[in-house]
C-alpha positions in Angstrom: -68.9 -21.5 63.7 -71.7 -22.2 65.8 -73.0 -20.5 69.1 -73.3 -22.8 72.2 -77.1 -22.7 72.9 -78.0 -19.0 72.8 -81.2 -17.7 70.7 -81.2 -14.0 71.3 -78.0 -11.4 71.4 -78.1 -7.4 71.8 -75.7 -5.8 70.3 -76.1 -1.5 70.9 -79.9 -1.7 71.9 -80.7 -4.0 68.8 -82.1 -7.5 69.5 -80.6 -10.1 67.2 -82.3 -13.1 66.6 -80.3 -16.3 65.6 -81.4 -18.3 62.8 -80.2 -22.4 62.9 -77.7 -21.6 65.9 -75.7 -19.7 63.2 -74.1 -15.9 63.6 -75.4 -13.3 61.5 -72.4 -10.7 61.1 -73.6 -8.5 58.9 -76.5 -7.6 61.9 -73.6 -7.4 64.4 -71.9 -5.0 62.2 -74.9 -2.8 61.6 -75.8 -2.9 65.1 -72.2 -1.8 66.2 -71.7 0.4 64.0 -74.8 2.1 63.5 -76.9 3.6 60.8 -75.0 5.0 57.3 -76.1 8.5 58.3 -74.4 8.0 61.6 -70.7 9.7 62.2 -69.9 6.3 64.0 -69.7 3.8 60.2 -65.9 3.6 59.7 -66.8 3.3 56.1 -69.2 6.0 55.9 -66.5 8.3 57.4 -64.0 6.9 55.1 -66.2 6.9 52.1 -67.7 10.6 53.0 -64.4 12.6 54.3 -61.5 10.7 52.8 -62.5 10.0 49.2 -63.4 13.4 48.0 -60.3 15.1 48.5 -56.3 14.6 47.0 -55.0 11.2 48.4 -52.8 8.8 47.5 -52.8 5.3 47.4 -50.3 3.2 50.1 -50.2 -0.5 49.9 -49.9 -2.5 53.3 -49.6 -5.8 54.6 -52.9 -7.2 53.0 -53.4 -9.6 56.6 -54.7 -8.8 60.2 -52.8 -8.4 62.4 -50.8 -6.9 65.2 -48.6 -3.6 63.6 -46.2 -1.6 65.9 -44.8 2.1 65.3 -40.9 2.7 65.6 -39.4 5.8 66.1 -36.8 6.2 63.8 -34.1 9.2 62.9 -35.9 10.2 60.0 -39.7 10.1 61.1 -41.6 6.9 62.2 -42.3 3.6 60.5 -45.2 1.1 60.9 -44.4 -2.7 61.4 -46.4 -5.7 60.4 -44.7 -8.3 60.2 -42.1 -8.2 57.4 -43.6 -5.2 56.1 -42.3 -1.4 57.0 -43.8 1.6 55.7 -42.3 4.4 56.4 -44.3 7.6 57.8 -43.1 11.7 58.0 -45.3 11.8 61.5 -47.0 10.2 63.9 -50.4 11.1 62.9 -49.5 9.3 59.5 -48.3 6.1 61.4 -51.2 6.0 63.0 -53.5 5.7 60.5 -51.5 3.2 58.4 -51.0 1.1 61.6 -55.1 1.0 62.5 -55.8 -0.2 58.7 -53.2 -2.1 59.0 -54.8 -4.2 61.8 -57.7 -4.3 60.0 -56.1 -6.2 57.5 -56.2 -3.9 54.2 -54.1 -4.2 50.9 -54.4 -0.6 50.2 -55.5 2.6 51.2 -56.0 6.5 50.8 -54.1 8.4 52.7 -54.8 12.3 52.6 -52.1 14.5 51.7 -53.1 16.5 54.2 -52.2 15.5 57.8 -55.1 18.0 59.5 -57.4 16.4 57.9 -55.6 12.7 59.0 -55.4 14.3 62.4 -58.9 15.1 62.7 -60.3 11.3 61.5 -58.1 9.2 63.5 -59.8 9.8 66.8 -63.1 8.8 64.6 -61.9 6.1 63.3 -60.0 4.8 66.6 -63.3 5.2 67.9 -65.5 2.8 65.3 -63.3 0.2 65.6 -62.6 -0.1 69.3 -66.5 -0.2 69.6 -66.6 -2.9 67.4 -63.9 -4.8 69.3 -65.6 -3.8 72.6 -69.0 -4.2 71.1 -68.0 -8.3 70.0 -66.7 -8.9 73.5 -69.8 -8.2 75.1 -71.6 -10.4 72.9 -69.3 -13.2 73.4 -67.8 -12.3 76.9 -67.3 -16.6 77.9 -65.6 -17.6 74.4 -62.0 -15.7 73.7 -62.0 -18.0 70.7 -65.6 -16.8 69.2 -64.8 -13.4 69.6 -61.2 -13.5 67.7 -63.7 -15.6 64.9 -66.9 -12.6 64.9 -64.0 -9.9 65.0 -61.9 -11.6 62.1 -65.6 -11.9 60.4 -66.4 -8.3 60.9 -63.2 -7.0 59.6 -63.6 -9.0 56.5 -66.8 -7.3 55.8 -65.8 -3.6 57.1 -62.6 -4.5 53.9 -65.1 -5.5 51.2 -66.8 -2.4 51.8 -63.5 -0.2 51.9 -62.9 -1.8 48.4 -65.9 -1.5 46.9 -65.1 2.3 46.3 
């Protein structure tokens, strides 16, 4: 996709120039996120704090897209779609449900729910200055943002899986 006549953007401080009218994600990505040293990288955090200790593997929906939590008698459950994974707290949910919108097959989930507890507002964090990060970019064009975010999710994946 192609920007309408715009040469420069700033994305966190960071001027990025744009080559043949064309979008370079990966700068947006490393401009809204920050450096790999910084606590900000989702998949620095994810790579760094999740990784290294007991997890196990839970498959999801494998698209993005919107997910809800439902309360059930026996704990909670996150919806996508077709797909319901159950969850023993909320915590849980919530960490399955924000991959989830990212659009992940699988992912490790800590057996520990402190630890869980403790990453979510982090993670929450990276990705809602990502979204809010892409709509000041592209604040005229609801359609070029939904295109850079769906973009920018596709790259933050690869990187998940490449571990």
């Amino acid at each position: 996709m192609q920007l309408p006549g715009e040469a420069i953007l700033e994305a966190a401080g960071e001027k990025i120039e744009l080559r043949n009218r064309r979008i370079p994600h990966q700068q947006i990505l490393r401009a809204l996120q920050g450096t790999a040293e910084d606590s900000h990288n989702l998949v620095q955090v994810y790579r760094l704090q999740v990784l290294p200790i007991k997890t196990r593997t839970i498959h999801l929906l494998g698209r993005k897209g919107p997910a809800r939590i439902i309360n059930t008698l026996l704990g909670f459950e996150v919806q996508a779609s077709y797909k319901r994974i159950h969850c023993p707290d909320r915590v849980t949910a919530h960490y399955l449900k924000l991959f989830t919108e990212l659009g992940c097959h699988t992912i490790k989930l800590p057996y520990d729910p402190t630890v869980t507890a403790r990453l979510i507002p982090e993670f929450e964090a990276a990705v809602e200055r990502i979204v809010n990060g892409v709509r000041t970019l592209f604040p005229e064009s609801r359609a070029l943002q939904a295109y850079v975010l769906r973009k920018l999710y596709g790259i933050i994946r690869s990187r998940l899986r490449s571990e």
